[in-house]
Steps between C-alpha positions, in 0.01 A plus 500: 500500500818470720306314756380230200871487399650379804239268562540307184892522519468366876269217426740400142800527748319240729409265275869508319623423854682831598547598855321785498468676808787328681411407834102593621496687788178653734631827364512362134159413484337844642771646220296294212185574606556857553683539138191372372616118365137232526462266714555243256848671468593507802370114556731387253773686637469337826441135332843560286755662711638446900290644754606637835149602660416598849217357571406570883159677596621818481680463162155394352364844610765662403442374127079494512584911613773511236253443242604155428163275365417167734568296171844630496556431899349121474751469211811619742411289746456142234838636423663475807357148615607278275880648550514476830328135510802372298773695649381356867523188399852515406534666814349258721688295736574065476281472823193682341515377175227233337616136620605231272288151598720329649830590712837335338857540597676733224727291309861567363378686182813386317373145507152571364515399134255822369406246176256375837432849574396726202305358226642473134426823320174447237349728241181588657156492258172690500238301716787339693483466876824589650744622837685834542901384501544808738364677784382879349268828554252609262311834498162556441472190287828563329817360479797670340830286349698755718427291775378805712462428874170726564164336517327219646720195548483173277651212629692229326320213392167692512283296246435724199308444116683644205188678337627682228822658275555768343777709365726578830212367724311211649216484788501281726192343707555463892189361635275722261752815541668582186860627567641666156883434459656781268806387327766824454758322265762821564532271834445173511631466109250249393173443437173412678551191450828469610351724847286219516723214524670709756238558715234159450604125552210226450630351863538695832823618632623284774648737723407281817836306422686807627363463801178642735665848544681538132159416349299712725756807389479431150120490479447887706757576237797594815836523336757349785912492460583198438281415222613300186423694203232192419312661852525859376314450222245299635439768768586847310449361083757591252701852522428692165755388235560861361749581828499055584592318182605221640401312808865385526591848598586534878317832509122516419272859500139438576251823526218544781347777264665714179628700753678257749710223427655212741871372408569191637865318483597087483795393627561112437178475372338647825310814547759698731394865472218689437290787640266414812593127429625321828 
């Protein structure tokens, strides 16, 4: 009966979006399995919370001789990919990132007029073809209006369709993937819709007036000093408004996960300081 118990209290706590085991470890995992928690359990767990796996050949024996089920190891490892795909990319040097067409000599940013830069914002409708304002990661075919930055990467002005809404959600089509965006109003204080005018513009960005190597940095999603605050949210989206409230502020708090959050700091409207930001 206690087994039954804290399987049903584990999967509730899941789907209410608790952290429940913290972060996943090798040694987490054998725990589960060895207190007796299912698969599906266990699965779940590893979906909802941040995963630190070792995942080298002998680590895989380690867990098949721990007792832990293939299903559970092919989860760890779908776990771990998308993360580090993401977190590379933001990672990834000017010289090795994905080239812009054409090369252009950056331009005095104070003289761009950004009226010829970012499209007027729109209220986006169901069956609507549309671009993403902002350069973002998604996991496993989710998005979350915390503006996590685990996941695969989606690049600004990647063409999307506005399929559906509904309460504190919409899906989005991206060339027959659907991508669900989840709205949590306790920080972005708004609605879906209002997420959506945020994040979708019926014209692309045109980032390419900041230059070859600008553009280029916005679209890997590479935050560089010297950004306007215009750049940092095309490149990084918008900083939850629970610790943000106002994109005035010179300091904004983004979060890579729920565990690890990035402060970065304006000074005359320029990104000056920030945590693995040069």
């Amino acid at each position: 009966m206690m087994k039954i118990t804290m399987r049903v209290i584990g999967v509730f706590a899941l789907l209410l979006g608790a952290p429940l085991f913290g972060v996943l470890t090798n040694e987490s995992v054998v725990k589960m399995m060895e207190a007796g928690l299912s698969e599906d359990t266990i699965v779940l767990a590893i979906e909802r919370d941040e995963c630190d796996f070792t995942l080298d050949v002998e680590s895989l024996v380690s867990l098949k001789q721990g007792g832990v089920s293939e299903r559970v190891i092919q989860s760890m490892i779908q776990a771990m990919e998308p993360a580090e795909a993401c977190n590379a990319a933001a990672d990834v040097a000017p010289d090795d990132m994905v080239p812009v067409a054409s090369a252009t000599v950056a331009p005095d940013v104070s003289e761009i007029d950004k009226r010829d830069v970012i499209p007027p914002f729109i209220q986006p409708q169901v069956g609507g073809e549309y671009y993403t304002r902002f350069t973002l990661c998604y996991e496993r075919g989710l998005y979350r209006s915390t503006n996590y930055r685990r996941g695969a990467m989606m690049p600004i002005n990647t063409k999307v369709k506005l399929v559906s809404f509904a309460p504190d959600e919409m899906i989005l089509d991206m060339g027959g993937a659907r991508i669900k965006v989840t709205n949590d109003r306790d920080y972005t204080h708004g609605s879906i819709e209002d997420f959506a005018s945020l994040m979708l513009s019926d014209q692309p960005t045109r980032i390419e007036a900041y230059g070859e190597k600008r553009a280029t940095e916005i679209r890997n999603g590479v935050l560089r000093l010297g950004m306007t605050r215009d750049e940092v949210i095309m490149t990084r989206g918008y900083p939850p408004k629970h610790e943000t409230p106002s994109l005035e502020l010179d300091r904004w708090v983004f979060w890579s996960s729920r565990f690890v959050k990035q402060t970065i700091v304006f000074y005359d409207d320029v990104l000056s300081e920030g945590r693995g930001i040069f």
